[in-house]
Every structure is written in structure tokens, then in C-alpha cells.
KEKE-3310 file (N, C-alpha, C; in steps of 0.2 Angstrom, whole numbers, plus 5000, padded with zeros to 4 digits):
npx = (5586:5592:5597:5599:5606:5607:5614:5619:5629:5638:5637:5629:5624:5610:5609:5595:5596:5605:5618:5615:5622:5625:5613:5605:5593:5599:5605:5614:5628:5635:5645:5651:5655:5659:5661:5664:5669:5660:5650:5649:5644:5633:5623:5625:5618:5607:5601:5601:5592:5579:5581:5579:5565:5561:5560:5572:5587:5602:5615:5626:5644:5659:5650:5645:5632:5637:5648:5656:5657:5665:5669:5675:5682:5698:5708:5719:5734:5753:5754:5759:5755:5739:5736:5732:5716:5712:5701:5698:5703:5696:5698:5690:5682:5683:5681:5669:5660:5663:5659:5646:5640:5648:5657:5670:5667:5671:5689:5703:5719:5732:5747:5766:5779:5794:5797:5807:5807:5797:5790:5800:5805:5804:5792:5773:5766:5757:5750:5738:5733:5731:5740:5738:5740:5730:5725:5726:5715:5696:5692:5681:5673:5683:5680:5670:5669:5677:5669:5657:5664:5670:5655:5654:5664:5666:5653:5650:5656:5657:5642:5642:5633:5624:5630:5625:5628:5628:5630:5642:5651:5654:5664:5674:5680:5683:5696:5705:5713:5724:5729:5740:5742:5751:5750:5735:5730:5723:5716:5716:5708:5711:5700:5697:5691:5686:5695:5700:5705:5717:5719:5729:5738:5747:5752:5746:5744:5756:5760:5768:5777:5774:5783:5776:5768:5750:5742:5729:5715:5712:5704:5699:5691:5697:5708:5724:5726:5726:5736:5747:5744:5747:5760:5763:5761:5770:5782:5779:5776:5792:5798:5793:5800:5793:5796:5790:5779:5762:5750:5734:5722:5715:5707:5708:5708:5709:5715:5724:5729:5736:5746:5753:5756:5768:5776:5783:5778:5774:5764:5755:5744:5726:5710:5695:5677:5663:5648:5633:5619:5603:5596)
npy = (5090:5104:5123:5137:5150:5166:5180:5196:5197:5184:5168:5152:5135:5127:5109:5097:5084:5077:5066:5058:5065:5057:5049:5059:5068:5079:5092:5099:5110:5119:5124:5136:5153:5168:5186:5189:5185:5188:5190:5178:5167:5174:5172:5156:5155:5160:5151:5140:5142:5142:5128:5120:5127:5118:5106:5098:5092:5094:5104:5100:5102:5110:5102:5097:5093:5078:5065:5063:5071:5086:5091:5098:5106:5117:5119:5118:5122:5122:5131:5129:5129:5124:5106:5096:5093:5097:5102:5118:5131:5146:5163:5166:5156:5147:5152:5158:5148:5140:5151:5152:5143:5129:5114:5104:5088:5076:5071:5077:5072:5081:5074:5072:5064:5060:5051:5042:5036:5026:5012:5004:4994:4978:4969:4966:4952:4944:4934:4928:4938:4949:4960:4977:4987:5001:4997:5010:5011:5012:5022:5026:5013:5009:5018:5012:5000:5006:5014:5003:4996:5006:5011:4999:4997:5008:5009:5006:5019:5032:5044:5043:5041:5032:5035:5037:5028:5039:5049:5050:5046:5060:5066:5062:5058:5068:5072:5063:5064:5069:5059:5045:5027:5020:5022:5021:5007:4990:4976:4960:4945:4926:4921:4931:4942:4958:4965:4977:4993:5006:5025:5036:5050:5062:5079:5089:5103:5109:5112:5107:5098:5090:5086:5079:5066:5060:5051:5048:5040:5025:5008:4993:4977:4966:4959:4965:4969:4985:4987:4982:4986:5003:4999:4996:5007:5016:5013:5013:5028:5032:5027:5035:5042:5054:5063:5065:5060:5064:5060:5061:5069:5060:5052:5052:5040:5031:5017:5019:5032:5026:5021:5031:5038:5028:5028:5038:5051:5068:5080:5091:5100:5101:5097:5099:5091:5099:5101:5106:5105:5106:5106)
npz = (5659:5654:5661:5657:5667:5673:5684:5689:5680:5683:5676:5672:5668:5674:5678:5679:5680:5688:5692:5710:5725:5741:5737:5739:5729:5716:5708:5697:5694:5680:5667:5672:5676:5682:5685:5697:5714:5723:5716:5707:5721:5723:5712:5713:5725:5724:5714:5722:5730:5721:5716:5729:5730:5719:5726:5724:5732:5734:5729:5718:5709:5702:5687:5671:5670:5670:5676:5665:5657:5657:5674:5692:5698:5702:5714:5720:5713:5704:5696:5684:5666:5658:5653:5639:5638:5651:5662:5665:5678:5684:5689:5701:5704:5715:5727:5724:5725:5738:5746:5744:5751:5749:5749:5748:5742:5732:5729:5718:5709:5698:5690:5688:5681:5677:5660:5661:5672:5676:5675:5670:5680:5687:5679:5677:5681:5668:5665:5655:5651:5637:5628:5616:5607:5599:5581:5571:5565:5558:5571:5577:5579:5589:5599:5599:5609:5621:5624:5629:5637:5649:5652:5661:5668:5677:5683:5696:5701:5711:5707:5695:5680:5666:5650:5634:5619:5607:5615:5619:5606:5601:5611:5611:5597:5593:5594:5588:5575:5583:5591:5596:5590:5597:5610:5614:5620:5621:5633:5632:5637:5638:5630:5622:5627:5629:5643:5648:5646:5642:5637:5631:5628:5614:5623:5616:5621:5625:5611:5594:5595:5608:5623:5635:5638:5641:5654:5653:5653:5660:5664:5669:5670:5676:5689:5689:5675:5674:5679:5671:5659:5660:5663:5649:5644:5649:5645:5630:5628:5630:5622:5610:5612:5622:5637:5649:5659:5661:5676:5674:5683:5694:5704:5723:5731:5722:5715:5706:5710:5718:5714:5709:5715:5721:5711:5712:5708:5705:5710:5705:5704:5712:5714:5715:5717:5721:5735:5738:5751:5754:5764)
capx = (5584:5597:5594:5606:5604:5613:5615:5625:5635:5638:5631:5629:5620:5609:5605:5590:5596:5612:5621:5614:5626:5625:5606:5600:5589:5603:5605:5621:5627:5640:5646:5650:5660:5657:5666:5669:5668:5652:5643:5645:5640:5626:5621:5624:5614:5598:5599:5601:5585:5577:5582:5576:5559:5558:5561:5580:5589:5606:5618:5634:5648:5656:5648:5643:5628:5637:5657:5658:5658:5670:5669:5679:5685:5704:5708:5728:5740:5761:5757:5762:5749:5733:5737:5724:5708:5711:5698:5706:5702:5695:5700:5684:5679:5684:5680:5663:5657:5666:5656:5640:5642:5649:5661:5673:5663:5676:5694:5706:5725:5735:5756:5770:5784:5800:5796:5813:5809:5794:5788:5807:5807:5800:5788:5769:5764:5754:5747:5731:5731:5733:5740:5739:5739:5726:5731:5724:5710:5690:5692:5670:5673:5687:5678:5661:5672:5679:5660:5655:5671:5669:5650:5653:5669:5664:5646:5651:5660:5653:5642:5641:5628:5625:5629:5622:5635:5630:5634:5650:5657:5655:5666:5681:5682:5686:5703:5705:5718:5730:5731:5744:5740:5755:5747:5730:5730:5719:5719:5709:5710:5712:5695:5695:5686:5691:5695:5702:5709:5720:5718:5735:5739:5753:5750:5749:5743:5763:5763:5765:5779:5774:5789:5774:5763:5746:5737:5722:5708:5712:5698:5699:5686:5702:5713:5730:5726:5726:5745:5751:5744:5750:5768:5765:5761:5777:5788:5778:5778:5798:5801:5790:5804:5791:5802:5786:5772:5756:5744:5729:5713:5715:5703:5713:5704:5707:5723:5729:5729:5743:5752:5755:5763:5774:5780:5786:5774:5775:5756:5756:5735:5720:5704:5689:5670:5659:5643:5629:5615:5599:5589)
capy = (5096:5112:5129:5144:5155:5174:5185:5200:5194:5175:5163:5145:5131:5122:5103:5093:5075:5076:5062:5057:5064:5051:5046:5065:5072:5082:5096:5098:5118:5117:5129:5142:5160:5176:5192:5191:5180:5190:5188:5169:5168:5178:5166:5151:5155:5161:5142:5134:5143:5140:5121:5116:5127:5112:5098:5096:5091:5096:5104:5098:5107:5112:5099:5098:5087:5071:5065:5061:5079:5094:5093:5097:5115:5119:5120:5120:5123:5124:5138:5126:5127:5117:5102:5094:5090:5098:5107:5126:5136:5153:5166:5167:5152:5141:5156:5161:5142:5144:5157:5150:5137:5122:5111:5098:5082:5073:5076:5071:5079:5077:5072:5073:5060:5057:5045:5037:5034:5024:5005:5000:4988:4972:4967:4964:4945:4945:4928:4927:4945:4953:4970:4975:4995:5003:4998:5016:5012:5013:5026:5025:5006:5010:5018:5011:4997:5009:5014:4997:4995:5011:5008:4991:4997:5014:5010:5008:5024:5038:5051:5038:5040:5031:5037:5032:5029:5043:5054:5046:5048:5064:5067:5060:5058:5076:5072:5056:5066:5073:5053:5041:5023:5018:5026:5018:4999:4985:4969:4954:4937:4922:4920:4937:4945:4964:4967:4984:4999:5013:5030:5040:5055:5069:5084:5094:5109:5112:5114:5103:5092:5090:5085:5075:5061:5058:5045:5052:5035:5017:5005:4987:4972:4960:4961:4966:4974:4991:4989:4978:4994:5006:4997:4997:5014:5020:5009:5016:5035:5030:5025:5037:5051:5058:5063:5065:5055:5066:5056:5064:5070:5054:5050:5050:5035:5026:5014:5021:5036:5025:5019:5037:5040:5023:5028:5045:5058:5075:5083:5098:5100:5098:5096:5095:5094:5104:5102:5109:5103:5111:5105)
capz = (5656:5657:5662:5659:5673:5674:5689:5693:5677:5683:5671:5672:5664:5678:5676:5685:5681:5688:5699:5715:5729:5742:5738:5738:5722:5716:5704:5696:5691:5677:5664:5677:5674:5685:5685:5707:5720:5727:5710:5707:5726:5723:5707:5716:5731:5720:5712:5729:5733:5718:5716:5734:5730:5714:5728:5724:5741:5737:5724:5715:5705:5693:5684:5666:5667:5674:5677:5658:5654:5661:5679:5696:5701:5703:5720:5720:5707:5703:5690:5674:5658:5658:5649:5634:5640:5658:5665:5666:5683:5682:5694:5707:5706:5722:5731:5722:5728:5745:5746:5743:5757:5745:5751:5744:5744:5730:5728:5714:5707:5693:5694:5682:5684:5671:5656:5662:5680:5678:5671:5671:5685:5688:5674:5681:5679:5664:5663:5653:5647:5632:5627:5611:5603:5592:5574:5569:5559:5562:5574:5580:5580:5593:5606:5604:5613:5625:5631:5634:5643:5652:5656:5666:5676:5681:5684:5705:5705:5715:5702:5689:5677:5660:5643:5627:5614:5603:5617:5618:5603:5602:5616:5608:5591:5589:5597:5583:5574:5588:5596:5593:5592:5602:5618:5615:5623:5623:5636:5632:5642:5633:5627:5617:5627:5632:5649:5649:5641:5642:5633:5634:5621:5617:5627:5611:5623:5623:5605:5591:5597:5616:5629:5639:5638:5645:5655:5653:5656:5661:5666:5669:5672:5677:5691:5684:5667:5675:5682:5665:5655:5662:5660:5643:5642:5652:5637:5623:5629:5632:5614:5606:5614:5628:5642:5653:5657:5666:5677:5673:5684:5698:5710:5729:5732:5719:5716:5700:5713:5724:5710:5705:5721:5722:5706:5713:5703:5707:5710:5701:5703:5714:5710:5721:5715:5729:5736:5744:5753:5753:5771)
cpx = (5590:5594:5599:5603:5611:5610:5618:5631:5637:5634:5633:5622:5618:5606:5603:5592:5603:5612:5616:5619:5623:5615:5603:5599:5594:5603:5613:5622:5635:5641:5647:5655:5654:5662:5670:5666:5664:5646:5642:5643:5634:5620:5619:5618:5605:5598:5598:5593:5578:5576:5577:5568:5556:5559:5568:5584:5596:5608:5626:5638:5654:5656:5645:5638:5629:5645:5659:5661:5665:5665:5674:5681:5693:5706:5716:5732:5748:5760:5759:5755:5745:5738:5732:5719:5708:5706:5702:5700:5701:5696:5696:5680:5678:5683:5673:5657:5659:5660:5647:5637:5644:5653:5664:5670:5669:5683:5700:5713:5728:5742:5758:5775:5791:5798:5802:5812:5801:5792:5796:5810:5807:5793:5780:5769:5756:5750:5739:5729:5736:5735:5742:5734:5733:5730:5730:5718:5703:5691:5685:5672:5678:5683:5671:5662:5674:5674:5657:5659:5669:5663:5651:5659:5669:5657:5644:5652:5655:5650:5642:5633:5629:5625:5627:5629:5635:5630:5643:5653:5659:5663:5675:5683:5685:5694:5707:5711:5724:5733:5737:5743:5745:5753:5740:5730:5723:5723:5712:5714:5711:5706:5693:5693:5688:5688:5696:5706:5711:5720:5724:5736:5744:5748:5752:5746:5752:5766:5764:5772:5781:5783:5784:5769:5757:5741:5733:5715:5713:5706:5699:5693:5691:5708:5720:5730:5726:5734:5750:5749:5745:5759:5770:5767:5767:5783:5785:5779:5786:5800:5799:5794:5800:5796:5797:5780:5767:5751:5738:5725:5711:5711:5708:5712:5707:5716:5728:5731:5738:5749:5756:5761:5770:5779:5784:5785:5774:5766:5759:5749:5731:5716:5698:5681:5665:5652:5640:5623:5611:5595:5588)
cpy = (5101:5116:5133:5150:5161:5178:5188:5198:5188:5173:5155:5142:5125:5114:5101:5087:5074:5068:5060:5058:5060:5049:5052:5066:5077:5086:5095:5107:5116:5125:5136:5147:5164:5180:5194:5186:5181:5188:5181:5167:5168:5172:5161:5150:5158:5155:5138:5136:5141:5132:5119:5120:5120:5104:5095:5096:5092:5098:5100:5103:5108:5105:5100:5093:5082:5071:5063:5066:5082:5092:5095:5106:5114:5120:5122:5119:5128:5131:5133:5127:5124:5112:5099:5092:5090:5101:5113:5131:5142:5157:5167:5162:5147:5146:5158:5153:5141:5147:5158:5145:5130:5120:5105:5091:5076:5075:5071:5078:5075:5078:5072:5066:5059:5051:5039:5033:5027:5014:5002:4995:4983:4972:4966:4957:4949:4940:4928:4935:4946:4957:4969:4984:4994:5001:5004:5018:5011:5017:5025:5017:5006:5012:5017:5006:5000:5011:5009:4997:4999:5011:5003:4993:5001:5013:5009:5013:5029:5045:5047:5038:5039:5036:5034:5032:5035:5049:5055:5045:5053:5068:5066:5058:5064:5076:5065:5058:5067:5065:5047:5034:5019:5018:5023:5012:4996:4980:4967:4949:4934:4919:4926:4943:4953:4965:4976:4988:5006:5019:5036:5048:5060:5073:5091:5103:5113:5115:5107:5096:5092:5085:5078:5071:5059:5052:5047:5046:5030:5013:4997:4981:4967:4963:4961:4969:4981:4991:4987:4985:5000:5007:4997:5003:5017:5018:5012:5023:5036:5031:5030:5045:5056:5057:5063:5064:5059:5059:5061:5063:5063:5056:5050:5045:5031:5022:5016:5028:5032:5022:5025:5037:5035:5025:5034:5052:5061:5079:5090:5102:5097:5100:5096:5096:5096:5103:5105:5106:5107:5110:5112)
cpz = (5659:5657:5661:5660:5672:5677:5690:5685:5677:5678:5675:5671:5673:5675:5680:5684:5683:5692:5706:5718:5737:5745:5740:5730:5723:5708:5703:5693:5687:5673:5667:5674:5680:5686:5691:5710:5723:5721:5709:5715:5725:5717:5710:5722:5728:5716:5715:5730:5728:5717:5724:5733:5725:5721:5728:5732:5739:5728:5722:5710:5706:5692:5677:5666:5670:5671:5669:5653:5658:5670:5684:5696:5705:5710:5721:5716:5708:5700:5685:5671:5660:5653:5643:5638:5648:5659:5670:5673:5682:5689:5701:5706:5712:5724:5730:5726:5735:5749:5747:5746:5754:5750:5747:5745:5738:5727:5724:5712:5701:5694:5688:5687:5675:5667:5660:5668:5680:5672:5668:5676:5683:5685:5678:5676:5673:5660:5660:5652:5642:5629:5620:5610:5597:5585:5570:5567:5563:5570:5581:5581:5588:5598:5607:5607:5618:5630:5632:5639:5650:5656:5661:5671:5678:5683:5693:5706:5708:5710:5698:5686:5670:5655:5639:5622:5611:5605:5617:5616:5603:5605:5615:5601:5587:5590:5591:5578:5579:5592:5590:5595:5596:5608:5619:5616:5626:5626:5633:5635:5635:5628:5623:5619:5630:5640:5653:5646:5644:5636:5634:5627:5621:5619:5622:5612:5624:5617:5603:5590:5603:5618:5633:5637:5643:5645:5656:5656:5656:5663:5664:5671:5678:5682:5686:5678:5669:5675:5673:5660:5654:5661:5654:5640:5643:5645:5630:5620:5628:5623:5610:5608:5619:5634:5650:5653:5664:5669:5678:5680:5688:5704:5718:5730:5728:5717:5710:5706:5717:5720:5708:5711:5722:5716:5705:5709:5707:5709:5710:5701:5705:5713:5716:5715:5723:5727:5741:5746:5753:5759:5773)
residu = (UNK:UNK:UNK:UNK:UNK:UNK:UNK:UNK:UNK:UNK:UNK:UNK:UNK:UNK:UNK:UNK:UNK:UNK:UNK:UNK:UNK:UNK:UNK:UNK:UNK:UNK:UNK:UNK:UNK:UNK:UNK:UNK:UNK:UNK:UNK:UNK:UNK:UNK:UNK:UNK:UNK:UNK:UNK:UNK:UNK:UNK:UNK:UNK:UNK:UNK:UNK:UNK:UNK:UNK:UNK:UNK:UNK:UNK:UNK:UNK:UNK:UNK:UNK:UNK:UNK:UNK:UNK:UNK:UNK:UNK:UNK:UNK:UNK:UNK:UNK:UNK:UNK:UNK:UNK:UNK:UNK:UNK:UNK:UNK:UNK:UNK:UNK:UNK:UNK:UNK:UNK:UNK:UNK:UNK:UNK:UNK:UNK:UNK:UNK:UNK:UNK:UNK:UNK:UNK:UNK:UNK:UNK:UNK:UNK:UNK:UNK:UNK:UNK:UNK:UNK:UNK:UNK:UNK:UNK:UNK:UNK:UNK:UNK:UNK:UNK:UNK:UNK:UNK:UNK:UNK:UNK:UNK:UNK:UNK:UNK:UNK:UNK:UNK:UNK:UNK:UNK:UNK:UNK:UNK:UNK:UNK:UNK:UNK:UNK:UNK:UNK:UNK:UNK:UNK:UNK:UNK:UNK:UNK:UNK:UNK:UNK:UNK:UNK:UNK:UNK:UNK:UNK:UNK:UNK:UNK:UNK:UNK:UNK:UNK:UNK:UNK:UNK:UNK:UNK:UNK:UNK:UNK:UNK:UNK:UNK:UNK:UNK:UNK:UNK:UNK:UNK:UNK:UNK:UNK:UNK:UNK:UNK:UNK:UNK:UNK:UNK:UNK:UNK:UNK:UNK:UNK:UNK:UNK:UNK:UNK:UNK:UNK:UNK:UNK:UNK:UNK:UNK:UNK:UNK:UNK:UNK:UNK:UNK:UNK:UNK:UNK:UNK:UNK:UNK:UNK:UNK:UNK:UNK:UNK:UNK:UNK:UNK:UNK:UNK:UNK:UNK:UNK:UNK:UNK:UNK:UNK:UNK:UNK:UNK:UNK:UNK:UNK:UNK:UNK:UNK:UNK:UNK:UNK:UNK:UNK:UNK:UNK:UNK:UNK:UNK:UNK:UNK:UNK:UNK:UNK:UNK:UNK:UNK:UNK:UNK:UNK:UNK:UNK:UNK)
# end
């Protein structure tokens, strides 16, 4: 169920079925804008009171509902552009939650690295996988594979809640024009069966012949499919004349997170999502 709340000017869309943060009844507050750091405050701190009068034991945000959606609040930025499908910072936001006694609870950034500098070494061992680009066509057929996929390899992570598919396409078929099937990679084993996929795309928020390339998702079942496609990608982006390959919106935690670094990306953008508890 959502709710769109306005105080002071602040808006935001509350939702009751968020996440679970760590096994507390959690609300999630998304769609946020306020005009000052005292007003979304002010906002925030009359849904906390409300939320715990319904039984809720903590908040989450900015959240759209669940990590599928728009989430995460801008915390540190170069100053470059948003890039496509970034979540864009608005000027009193990390302050307005600050404010409101949030905290950083998950923290992720995104990096820039030179097409040239990366997936040039030593090859990864790719025994028993299969890489193998979109050929263009069926589109919906594409990523109703992609949310199986997705389902089964994020269903550990932290904030993880199911989609239906016919949330799920939604979500990306609008983007079905602007992708190039060079940057989209399927593995299967030798039995057929897919183990994981990469979703990369130009960064046509440069205009309409981007410079950079984004590794926007990966997701593996199979040790090694995540590294081996990755290596594709950096060869694909490479050929295709991107000169820079973005790591998207990376978890710190997580090992695409340590690849980013071995492979000497630059962090141009952190991320954190913030909560609140309500005892």
C-alpha cells in the first residue's frame, strides 16, 4: 500500500510493505522532494511518528517501494552529470534525512575507468560457460529471463523483495530502443542452462553518441560467470568505440565492488540508503 504524504511543502510517497531492515516491520519512504532541510525533516519526523503509531519498528529511504525501484540518496559527488538510470540527488536531501535522525545503514558508489585499461590481461578460465550477446530480437522474451535470473541470485541480498514479472518488465522495456545488443551477455553451462547475465548500455544521458559505457546489472548462479562477463563486456564496449566503461550503483560489499577497484576505477559517486528505527 502507498501513501503520498505533504508537509511544509515536502512530499513523499510512504510504503507499508517495504523490506525488512534487519528483521524489523519496516516502512520504506520514497519519492521524496522538499524545498529545505528543515521541511523534509519536519516531513520525515511526522511519518516516523505516524509509522510507529501503525506498529512499524523502523523506517528506510529513499526507497521506492523496494531495491528494484529508484533507491539510495547521493551522499558524495565529483560534480560530473548523472548518468542514464542514475538516481539524481536533490539539494536538501542528505541533510533533510540527517535531520530527521536517519543514518546510513547500506552503502554503495559508482566508478569510471578507461575502456582501454580494463579486460586486457589474462583471460578468466572459462571452462563450461558460455557467453553469448543478445541477437536483438524478442525483447519481453529477453528479460523474462533476466527476472528469473535476477529472482534466484539476489534473493540473499540484503532488502530483497520478489517481483512479479509483470512488474518487471515494465521497468526496462522502455529502455529497449537506446540498448545495444553487443553490451547485453548471456552465460549458460554446458547443459543450456543460464547461469548469468550482464545488462550494460550507452550512457545516452551524454547525448546521442555517448563517450561511456554502462555496466549497469550482472548476476551469476556459477562461480566465474560474473568475471568472464564482465571481460566480455570491457572487449565489446572497446570495439563498439566507448572510450569509458561506468561501474554502476555497486554495493561496497560485494565483489564486483572489489573488481572495480583491482581494475583501477575512479569513484565519482556515493550512495548510501538511510534508516531509522522507531523504539
Amino acid at each position: 500500500m502507498a501513501e503520498k504524504i505533504e508537509v511544509f511543502g515536502a512530499k513523499l510517497t510512504l510504503y507499508r510493505d517495504a523490506p525488512a531492515w534487519d528483521g524489523l516491520a519496516s516502512y520504506a519512504v520514497g519519492q521524496f522532494s522538499c524545498p529545505s532541510a528543515e521541511a523534509g525533516a519536519a516531513l520525515l519526523n511526522h511519518v516516523a511518528t505516524m509509522a510507529r503509531s501503525e506498529g512499524a519498528q523502523a523506517l528506510v529511504g529513499p526507497m521506492d517501494g523496494d531495491t528494484w525501484h529508484s533507491y539510495r540518496l547521493v551522499i558524495e559527488s565529483d560534480g560530473r552529470a548523472p548518468f542514464l538510470m542514475e538516481p539524481v540527488g536533490k539539494p536538501h536531501d542528505s541533510a533533510a534525512f540527517t535531520g530527521a535522525g536517519f543514518t546510513p545503514i547500506s552503502a554503495y558508489f559508482s566508478a569510471s575507468v578507461p575502456a582501454a585499461d580494463v579486460g586486457t590481461g589474462p583471460q578468466p578460465t572459462t571452462d563450461g560457460l558460455h557467453i553469448a550477446a543478445w541477437d536483438g530480437s524478442e525483447p519481453e522474451a529477453l528479460f523474462t529471463q533476466v527476472h528469473a535470473l535476477s529472482c534466484a541470485a539476489f534473493s540473499k541480498n540484503p532488502f530483497y523483495k520478489p517481483i512479479v514479472l509483470a512488474d518487471f518488465l515494465p521497468m526496462y522495456m522502455p529502455f529497449v530502443p537506446m540498448m545495444k545488443p553487443e553490451l547485453v551477455l548471456f552465460c549458460r553451462d554446458d547443459a543450456g542452462a543460464l547461469v548469468g547475465f550482464l545488462f550494460g548500455i550507452p550512457n545516452y544521458a551524454e547525448g546521442p553518441k555517448p563517450a561511456s559505457a554502462i555496466l549497469k546489472t550482472y548476476a551469476s548462479l556459477k562461480k566465474g560467470a560474473g568475471h568472464a562477463l564482465s571481460t566480455r563486456f570491457y572487449t565489446a564496449a572497446r570495439e563498439l568505440g566507448f572510450t569509458t566503461v561506468i561501474h554502476a550503483l555497486m554495493h561496497e560489499d560485494n565483489l564486483s565492488a572489489l573488481r572495480s577497484s583491482m581494475n583501477g576505477a575512479q569513484v565519482f559517486r556515493r550512495y548510501a540508503l538511510m534508516g531509522r528505527r522507531l523504539d
